[in-house]
N, C-alpha and C positions, 0 to 999 in steps of 0.2 A: 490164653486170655485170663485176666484176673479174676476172681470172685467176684471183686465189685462190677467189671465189668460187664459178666456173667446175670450180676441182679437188675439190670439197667432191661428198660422196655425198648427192643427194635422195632420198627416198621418196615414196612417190605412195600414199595409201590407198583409193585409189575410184577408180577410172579402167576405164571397160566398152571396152576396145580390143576384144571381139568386139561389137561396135554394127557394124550396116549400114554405119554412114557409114566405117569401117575396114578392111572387106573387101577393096577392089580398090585396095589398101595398106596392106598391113597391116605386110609388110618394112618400106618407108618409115617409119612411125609408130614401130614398135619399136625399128630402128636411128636414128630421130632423139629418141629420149627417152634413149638411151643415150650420144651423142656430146655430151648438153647436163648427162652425170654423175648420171642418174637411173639408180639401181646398183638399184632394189627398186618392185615395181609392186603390188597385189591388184587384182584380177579378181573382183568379185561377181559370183554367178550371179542372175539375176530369172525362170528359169521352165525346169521341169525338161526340154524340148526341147534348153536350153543346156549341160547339164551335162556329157557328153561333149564336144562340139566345146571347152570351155572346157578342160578337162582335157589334152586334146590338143593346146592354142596353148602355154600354157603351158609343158609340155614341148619342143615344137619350138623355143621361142624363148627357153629356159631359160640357155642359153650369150649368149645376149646381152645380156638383164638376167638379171641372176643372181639378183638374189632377187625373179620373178617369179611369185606365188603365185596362190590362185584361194580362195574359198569355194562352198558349196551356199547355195541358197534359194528360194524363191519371193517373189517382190514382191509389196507389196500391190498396185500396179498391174499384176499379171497375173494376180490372182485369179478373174477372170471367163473365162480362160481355163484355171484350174490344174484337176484332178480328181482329186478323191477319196482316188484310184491311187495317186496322186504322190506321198501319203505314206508309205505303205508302200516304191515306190520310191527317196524322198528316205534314208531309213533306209539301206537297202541300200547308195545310193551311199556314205555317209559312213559304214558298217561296209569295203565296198570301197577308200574315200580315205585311209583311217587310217592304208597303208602306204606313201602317197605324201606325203615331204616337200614337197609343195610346196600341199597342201591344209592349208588354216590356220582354220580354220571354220564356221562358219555366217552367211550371209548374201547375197542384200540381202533383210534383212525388216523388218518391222515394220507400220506402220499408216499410212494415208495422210488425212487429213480436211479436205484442202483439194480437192481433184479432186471434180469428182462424177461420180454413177452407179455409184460402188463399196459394194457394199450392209457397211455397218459388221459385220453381227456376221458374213459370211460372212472380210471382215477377220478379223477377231480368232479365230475358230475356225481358220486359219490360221500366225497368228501366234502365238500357245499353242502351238499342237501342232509346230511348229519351234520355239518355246522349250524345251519339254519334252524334245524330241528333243537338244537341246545341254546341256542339263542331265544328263540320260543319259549322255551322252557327255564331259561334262566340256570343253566346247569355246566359246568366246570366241566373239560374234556381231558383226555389222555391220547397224549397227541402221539404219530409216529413220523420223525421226520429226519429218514435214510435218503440224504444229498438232495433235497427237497426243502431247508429250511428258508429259504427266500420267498417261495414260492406259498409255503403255508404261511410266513410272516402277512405278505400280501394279502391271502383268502381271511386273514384274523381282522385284518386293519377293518374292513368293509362290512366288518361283525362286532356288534356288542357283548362277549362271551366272557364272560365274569371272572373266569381264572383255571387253571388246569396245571397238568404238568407235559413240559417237552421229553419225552421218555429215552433213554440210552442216546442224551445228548452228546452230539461229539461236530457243532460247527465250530463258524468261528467264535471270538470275542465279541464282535462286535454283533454278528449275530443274535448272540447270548444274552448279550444286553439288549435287544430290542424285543424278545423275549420274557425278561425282567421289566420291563416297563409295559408288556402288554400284561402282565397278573399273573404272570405262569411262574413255576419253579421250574426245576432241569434237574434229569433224572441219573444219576451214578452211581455204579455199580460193578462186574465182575474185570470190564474193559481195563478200569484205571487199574487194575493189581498188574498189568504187565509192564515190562520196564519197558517197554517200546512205544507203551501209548502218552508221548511226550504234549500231544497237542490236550488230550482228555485230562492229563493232571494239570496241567498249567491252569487251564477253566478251573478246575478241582481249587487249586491253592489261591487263586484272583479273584474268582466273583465271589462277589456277598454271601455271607455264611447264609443269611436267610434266603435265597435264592436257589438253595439244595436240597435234594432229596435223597434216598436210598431205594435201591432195590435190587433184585435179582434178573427179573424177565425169564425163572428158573420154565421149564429146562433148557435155555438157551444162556448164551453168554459165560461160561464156567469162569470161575477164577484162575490165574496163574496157575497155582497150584495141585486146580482138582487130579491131573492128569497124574502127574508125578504121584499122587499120594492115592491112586486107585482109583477113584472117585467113579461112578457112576453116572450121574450127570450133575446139574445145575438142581438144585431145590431151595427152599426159603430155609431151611436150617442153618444155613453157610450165612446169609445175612450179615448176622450179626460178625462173622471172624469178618466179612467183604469189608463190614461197616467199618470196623477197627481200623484197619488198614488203610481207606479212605482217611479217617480220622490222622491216623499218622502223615498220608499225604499231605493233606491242608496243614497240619504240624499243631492241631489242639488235643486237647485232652478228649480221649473217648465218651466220657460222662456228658462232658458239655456238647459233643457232636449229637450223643443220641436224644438228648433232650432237645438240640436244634430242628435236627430233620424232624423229628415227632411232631414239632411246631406247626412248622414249614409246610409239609400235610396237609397236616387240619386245617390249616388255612388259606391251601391252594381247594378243599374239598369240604365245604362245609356241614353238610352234610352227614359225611366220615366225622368232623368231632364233634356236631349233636350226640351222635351215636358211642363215641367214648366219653360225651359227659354224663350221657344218663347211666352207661355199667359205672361209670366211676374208677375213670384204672386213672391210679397215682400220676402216668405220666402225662398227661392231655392235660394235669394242673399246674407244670411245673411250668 
């Protein structure tokens, strides 16, 4: 990567740095997504046990990426573990979060229909009632939609929900586009770096620049490359090389990509660029 490249501010929209695999470095991983000019990170939550601890990285590690946010949620992958409760608690949190700029949110939620053993409609009586709840609230979600996106297209139609992002999008076009017209951007990341993911780059190079985001979803999703070159796992540090790379797909210049997705962001998550306008990082002006 070039120097100027290198000086350019990344954004990371999915990246679960309180994952296990991050614990017993967690310094490490913060301060190296930050030394590689990754200025803004979110933090999905997947199940209300994390909400506190996530609430509290965030802050502590607020001064080092500065605009490192968080959302609430339950996943539909931890549905079989969520109860009941949770919902009255989940409310609470996000009446609690409202006066924490660094809470931008709702999410990681949605619907999952590729896994199995997750009973569909204990899904979706889930995913409703944390739509409902952002709807209320007037608050942007982070959607998960693994061969599901018809299905959330539908639960969005029947809801007022201001804007969010489709995270590790991979439907179709036309899907995509109806996604684009409800508010949301659509999430890309470690997938598009393999030369096999024909249908992820195509989206990547067709839809509107504005319509894109960047992220990791670290530790999951690795790029092409982590495996050949050692790598560890998935972290926000790689971001930035993913981001290039992406950049080269779509076929524009890196500079103008990372000032696009930084846009694209802030303005699927308004909240998120209250909170880089008041630190003031160069790039939330550009």
């Amino acid at each position: 990567m070039s120097e100027a490249s290198q000086e350019l501010a990344w954004i990371d929209t999915h990246c679960h740095v309180d994952a296990p695999e991050f614990s017993d470095m967690l310094p490490e991983i913060i301060s190296g997504a930050a030394v590689k000019g990754v200025k803004a990170i979110l933090i999905p939550t997947v199940q209300a046990a994390d909400w506190e601890q996530v609430k509290k990285l965030v802050n502590q590690y607020g001064k080092t990426i500065p605009g490192l946010v968080y959302t609430l949620g339950i996943h539909p992958l931890y549905i079989n573990q969520a109860k009941e409760s949770d919902i009255k608690t989940f409310k609470n949190q996000i009446e609690h979060s409202l006066n924490d700029p660094r809470f931008v949110g709702v999410g990681e939620i949605g619907l999952d229909y590729f896994v199995e053993g997750l009973d569909p409609q204990r899904q979706e009586h889930f995913f409703h009632v944390q739509l409902d709840l952002a709807q209320e609230f007037n608050l942007p979600v982070i959607l998960h939609v693994r061969r599901s996106q018809d299905a959330i297209l539908k639960a969005l139609r029947k809801r007022k929900v201001p804007s969010g992002i489709a995270h590790a999008f991979n439907g179709s076009h036309q899907q995509a586009e109806q996604f684009i017209e409800l508010g949301f951007k659509l999430g890309f990341g470690g997938a598009a770096t393999y030369d096999r993911a024909l249908q992820i780059r195509r989206l990547l190079q067709e839809l509107p620049l504005k319509s894109i985001v960047t992220e990791t979803d670290a530790p999951d999703i690795p790029p092409a490359w982590l495996k050949e070159e050692g790598g560890r796992f998935n972290e926000p540090a790689l971001l930035p090389r993913i981001a290039k790379q992406l950049a080269t797909i779509r076929g524009v210049d890196d500079g103008l990509f990372s000032r696009a997705v930084w846009q694209n962001a802030m303005h699927a998550l308004p909240r998120w660029s209250a909170l880089m306008t008041s630190n003031s990082t160069p790039q939330s002006a550009s």
